[in-house]
N, C-alpha and C positions, 0 to 999 in steps of 0.2 A: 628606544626606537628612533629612526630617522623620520625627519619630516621636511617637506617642503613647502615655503608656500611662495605661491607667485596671484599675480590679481592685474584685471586692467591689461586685456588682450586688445581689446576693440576691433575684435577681424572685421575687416570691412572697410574699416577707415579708408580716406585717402589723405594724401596731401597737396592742397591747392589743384583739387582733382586729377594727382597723378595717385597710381595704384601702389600700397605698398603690400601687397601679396606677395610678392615675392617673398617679402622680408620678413613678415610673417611665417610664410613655410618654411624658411630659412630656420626661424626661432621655434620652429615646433622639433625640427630635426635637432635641434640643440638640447632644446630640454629632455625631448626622450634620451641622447645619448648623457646628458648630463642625471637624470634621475636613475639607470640602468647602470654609471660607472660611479656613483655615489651611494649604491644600495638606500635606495630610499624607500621608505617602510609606505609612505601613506603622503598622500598631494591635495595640498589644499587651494583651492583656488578662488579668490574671495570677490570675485563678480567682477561687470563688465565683460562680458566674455567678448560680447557683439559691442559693435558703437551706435548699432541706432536698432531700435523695435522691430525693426522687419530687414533683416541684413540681408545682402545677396546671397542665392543658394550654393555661392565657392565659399562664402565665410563659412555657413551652416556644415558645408561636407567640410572641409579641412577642421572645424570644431571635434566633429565627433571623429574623425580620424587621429587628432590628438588624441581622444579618451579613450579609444580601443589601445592604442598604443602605449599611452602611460600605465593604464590598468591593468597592462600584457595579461589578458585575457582571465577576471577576476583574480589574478592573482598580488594586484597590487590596489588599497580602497585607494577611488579618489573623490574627493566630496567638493561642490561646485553650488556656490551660490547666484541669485541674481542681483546683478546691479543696476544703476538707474537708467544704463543704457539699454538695458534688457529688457526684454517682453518676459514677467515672470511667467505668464502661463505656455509661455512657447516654451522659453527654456526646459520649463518643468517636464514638457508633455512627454518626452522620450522616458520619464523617470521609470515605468516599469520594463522596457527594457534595458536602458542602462544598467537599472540594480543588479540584473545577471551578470552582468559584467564587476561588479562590484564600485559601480558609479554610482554616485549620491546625487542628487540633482535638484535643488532645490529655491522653488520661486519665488513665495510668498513668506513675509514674516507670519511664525507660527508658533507654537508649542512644538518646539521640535529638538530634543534631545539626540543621540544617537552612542552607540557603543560599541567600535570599531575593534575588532580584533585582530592581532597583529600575527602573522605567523610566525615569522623568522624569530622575535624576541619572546612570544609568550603574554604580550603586556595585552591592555585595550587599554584605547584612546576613549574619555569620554568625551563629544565632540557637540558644544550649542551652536549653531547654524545660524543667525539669523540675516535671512539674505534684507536687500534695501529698505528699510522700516519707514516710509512715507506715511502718511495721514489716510490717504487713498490706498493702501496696500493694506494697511492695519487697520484699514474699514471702523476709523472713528475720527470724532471730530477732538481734538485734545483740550481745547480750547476757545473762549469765545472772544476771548481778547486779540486786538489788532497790534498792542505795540510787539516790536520785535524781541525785545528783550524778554518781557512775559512770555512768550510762544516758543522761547529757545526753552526756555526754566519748565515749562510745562513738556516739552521735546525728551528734554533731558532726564527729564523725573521717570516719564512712560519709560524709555527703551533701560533706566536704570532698574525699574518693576519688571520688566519681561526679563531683562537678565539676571535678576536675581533669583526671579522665580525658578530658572532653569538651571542655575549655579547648585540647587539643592539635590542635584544629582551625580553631583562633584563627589569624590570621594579621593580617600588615601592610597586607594589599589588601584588606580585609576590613571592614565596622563589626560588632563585637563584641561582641553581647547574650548576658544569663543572664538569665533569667524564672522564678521559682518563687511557691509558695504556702508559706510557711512563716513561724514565727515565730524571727526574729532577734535574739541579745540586745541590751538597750538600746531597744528598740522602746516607746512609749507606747501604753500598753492602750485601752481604751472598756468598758463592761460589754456592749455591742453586738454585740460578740465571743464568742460561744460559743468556750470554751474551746477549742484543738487537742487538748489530753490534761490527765489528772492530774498537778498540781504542773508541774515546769519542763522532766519527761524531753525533749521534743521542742522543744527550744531552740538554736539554733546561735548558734556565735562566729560574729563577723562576717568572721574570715578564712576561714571554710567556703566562702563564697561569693565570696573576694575572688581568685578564681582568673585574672586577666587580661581580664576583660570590660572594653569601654567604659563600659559603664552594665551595671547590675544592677536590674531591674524586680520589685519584690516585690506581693504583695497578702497578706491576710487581718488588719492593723490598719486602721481604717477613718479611722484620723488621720492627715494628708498629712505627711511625715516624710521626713528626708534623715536616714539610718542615718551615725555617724561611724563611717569606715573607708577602709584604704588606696583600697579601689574605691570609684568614684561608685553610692552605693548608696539607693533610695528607696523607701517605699509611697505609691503615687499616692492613696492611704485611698477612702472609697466614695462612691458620687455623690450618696446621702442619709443626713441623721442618722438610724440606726434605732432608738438610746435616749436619754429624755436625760440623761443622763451625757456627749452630742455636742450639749447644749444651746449654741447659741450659736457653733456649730466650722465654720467656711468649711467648703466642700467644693470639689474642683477636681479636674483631672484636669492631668497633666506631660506636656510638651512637649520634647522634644529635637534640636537640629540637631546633627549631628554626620557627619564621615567619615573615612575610614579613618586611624588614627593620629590621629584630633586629641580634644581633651579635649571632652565635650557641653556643649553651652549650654543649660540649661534654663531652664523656665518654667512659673511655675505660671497655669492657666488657670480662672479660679472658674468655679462652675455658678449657675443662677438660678432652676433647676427644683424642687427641691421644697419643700416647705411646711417654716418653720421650726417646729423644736420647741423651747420657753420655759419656763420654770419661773414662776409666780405666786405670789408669799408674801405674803398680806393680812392684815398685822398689826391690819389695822381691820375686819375681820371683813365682813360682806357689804354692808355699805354701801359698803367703800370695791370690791370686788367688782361689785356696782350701777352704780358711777361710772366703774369702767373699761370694761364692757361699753357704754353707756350713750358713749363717749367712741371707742369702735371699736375698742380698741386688743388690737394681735394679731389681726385679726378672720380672717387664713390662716394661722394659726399653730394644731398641736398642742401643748396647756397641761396643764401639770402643776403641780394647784392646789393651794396647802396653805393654808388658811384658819385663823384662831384666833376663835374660839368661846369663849362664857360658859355658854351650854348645849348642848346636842345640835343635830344638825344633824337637821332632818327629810327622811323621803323625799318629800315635796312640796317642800324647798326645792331637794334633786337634783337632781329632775327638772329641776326651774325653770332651773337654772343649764346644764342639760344642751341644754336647749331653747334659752336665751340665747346658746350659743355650741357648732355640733357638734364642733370644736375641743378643747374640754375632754374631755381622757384621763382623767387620775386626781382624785380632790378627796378631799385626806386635813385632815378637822377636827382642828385642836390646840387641847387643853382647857387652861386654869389646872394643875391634875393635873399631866399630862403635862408641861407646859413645866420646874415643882417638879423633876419627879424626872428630869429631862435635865440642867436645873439641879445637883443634887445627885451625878449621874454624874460630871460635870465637874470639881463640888468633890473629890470622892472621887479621882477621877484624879489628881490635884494632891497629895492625899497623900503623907506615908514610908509606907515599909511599915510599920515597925513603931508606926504608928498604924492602920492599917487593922487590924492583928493584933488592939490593944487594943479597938476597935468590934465585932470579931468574936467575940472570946472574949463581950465585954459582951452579946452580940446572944444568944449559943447559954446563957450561963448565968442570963439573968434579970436580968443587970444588976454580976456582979462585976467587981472591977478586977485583971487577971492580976498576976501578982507578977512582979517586976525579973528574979529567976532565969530565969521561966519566957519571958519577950519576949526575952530573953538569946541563950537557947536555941535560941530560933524563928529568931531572927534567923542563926545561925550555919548551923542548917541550910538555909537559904535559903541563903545563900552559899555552903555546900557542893555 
């Protein structure tokens, strides 16, 4: 059987409150022509569908216009977890009419197995679900301990017991998926990423999930990533850059053949659909700015402009540039000043301590020079 999996839609989003729907609707008409010229048996979609709990009602329709589409009318499963961006019980609600469609829709972590049958090949997918596994979703306290490292190992152990428990319905006749919404350790970040929680509590080893599946289909990094681990483990990442900190970063969605007992052949499948986002660094200030405009360059690109300046930038030259390309997101002027004392961080970073010490005593007393005793001293209790 074919499989797909992609994760980390966030319809709704914007950026620096411009709308990126378009580009979105863009990536929907892709992926159905992309799962329809790739015979794709069965679409896995591993949460995040929305980027906030209560989306606008154009995310909401162009969602379910995906699923009618990708499902071409129960004739193709697609199974849909929630993520932390998601209202599990919204997401869920449509699930008794989707199931006609042969959509899976699914909100809450649960006891939830599933046994997809494939037409075209004959096989069945056995498929564990487990959409965003919170503490608050999984309606229990895991732990009473506060340090973080304790509350990861206690994290790690739960969602290791809920998968294993559902892994006993693995079998040899069987193709063998785990699908969640979680962060994995080892995973590459993006700032794109709204955090899942404070610090690392809700982080899992990778043998949490290395419970006997074929393939392991993750979503909420938005960087396409094969996780190293005994199981074939990936985040298929998101079908658009949404900061750029994903300046420059493919985007795709994975591909897998596979059946029962045998190892998956993947494949990463790029996307063409949205607008890239770039960074612009004009060390020549707006002439050389002028020249590029002036040259096209980026002309469907979101740009993030940092220009260096001799004096102020005015709000007529803003505008101007803002007019010259609706492209441009941010335009941050760097002064002479500024670049000095970035300059000077740098230096200062590169120090010993116990010269920063000496600058500092200097700094707070007017200009004395600390005594040998006293940097001695300092020094030791730093070490200590």
């Amino acid at each position: 059987m074919r499989i797909l999996h992609t994760a980390d839609w966030h319809f709704g989003r914007t950026l620096e409150g411009r709308s990126r729907m378009a580009e979105q609707e863009a990536f929907v008409e892709e992926l159905v022509r992309m799962v329809n010229d790739q015979h794709i048996d069965l679409v896995l979609l591993a949460g995040d569908v929305y980027d906030s709990v209560n989306p606008p009602a154009a995310a909401e329709q162009l969602f379910y216009d995906a699923l009618a589409r990708l499902a071409d009318n129960g004739k193709r499963p697609v199974a849909v977890i929630a993520g932390n961006h998601d209202h599990p019980d919204r997401l869920a609600a449509a699930a008794p009419l989707a199931q006609k469609l042969g959509v899976r829709l699914a909100g809450l972590p649960e006891d939830r197995h599933e046994i997809i049958p494939i037409a075209r090949t004959g096989e069945q997918a056995c498929l564990f679900s487990l959409p965003y596994p919170s503490e608050s979703r999984l309606k229990e306290l895991l732990t009473d301990h506060v340090e973080e490292e304790l509350l990861r190992v206690a994290y790690s152990d739960r969602v290791k017991f809920i998968a294993s428990q559902q892994a006993k319905h693995f079998s040899l006749h069987t193709v063998n998926l785990l699908m969640s919404h979680i962060y994995v350790l080892g995973g590459a970040e993006s700032e794109s990423e709204r955090p899942i929680q404070v610090g690392g509590a809700y982080t899992v080893d990778t043998e949490a999930l290395a419970v006997g599946a074929q393939y392991v289909a993750l979503g909420h990094l938005h960087r396409p990533q094969t996780i190293k681990s005994s199981s074939l483990m990936r985040y298929s990442g998101s079908p658009l850059a949404y900061s750029f900190s994903e300046a420059g970063q493919a985007k795709s969605v994975t591909v897998l053949d596979v059946g029962p007992g045998e190892v998956p052949k993947l494949e990463e499948l790029f996307l063409s659909s949205g607008r890239p986002l770039v960074k612009w660094k004009a060390a020549g200030g707006l002439t050389e700015i002028h020249q590029w405009l002036a040259d096209g360059k980026d002309a469907g690109a979101w740009i993030d402009l940092e220009v260096h300046m001799s004096e102020a930038m005015s709000t007529e030259q803003i505008h101007m540039l803002r007019k010259a390309h609706e492209g441009i997101v941010n335009i941050r002027p760097i002064y002479p000043e500024m670049e000095a004392a970035a300059a000077s961080a740098v230096s200062m970073n590169s120090m010993p301590m116990d010269e920063l010490f000496r600058r500092y005593y200097a700094r707070q007393t007017g200009g004395a020079e600390p005594e040998a005793e006293l940097v001695r001293l300092f020094m030791e209790l730093l070490e200590a």
